[in-house]
C-alpha positions, 0 to 999 in steps of 0.5 A, a space after each residue: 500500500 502506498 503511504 500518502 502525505 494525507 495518512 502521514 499528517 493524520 497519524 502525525 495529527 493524532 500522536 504527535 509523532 514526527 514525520 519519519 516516525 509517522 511515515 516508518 510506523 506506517 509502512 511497517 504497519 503496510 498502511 493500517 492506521 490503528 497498527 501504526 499508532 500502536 507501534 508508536 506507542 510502543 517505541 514511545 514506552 521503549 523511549 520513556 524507559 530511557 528517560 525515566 531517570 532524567 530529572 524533573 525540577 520543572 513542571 506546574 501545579 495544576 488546581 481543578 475545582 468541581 461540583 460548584 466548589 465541594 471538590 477541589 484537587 492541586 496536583 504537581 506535574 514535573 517534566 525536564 524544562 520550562 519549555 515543556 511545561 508551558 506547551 498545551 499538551 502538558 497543561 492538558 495533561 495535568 488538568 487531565 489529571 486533577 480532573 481523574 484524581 477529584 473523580 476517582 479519588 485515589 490515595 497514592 501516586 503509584 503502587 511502589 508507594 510506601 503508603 499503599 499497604 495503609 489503604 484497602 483495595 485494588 491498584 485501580 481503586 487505590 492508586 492514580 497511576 492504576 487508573 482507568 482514565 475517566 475520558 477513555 477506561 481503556 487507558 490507565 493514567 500511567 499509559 496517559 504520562 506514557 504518551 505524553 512522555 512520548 510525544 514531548 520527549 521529556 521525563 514527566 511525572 506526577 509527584 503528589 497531589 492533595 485532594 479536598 472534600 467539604 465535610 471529609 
């Protein structure tokens, strides 16, 4: 199957992917969109693998109110440099996120956290990263990160957030 500039663009559009990334997944995918975003994804993880131990001293603090004012979320997102942490895709990440933890109300970040073994119930219940995403159940917060780590080639993680209730 050829591969068009039009399907290159609607990949690129989708994932964030670069042109050569795009048009490789593509052709290694002979066409088929839903298997070039998959592998993308996957070269995306291999990627965020490698950047797991770089430093995160930038980032923001994302607030999200909710239900007229009875929920309200701050939560902190750390990503490598200043420049990223100013894109849309990142801010949208993290009011994604603030969005996810005033819904579901989690206890930790991560099940290697110390305290998981003081809260009862599953890693999905339990723990943010464990989640399925409120917007897409397929996807957990974690693959979330993942693909942001992906597309904007930056170490990024949540470090902590704080949740508030009225009467709670």
């Amino acid at each position: 199957m050829e591969i068009t500039t039009a399907m290159i663009k609607e990949l690129r559009e989708a994932t964030g992917a670069g042109v050569m990334d795009a048009k490789r997944a593509l052709e290694e995918a002979a066409g088929d969109m839903a298997k070039a975003k998959g592998i993308l994804r996957e070269k995306g993880m291999a990627a965020a693998a490698k950047r797991s131990d770089r430093e995160t001293s930038n980032g923001v603090v994302e607030a999200y109110i909710h239900a007229g004012g009875r929920i309200g979320v701050l939560v902190e997102v750390n990503c490598e440099t200043d420049f990223v942490a100013n894109t849309e895709d990142f801010r949208g990440l993290a009011r994604s996120v603030a969005m996810q933890i005033a819904a579901m109300s989690p206890a930790v970040i991560s099940k290697d956290d110390p305290e998981r073994e003081k809260h009862e119930g599953t890693d999905a219940e339990v723990c943010l990263l464990s989640q399925p995403f409120i917007r897409d159940s397929s996807r957990t917060i974690e693959a979330l990160v993942q693909d942001a780590v992906a597309k904007t080639g930056e170490n990024i993680r949540i470090r902590r957030f704080t949740r508030f209730e009225l009467g709670r």
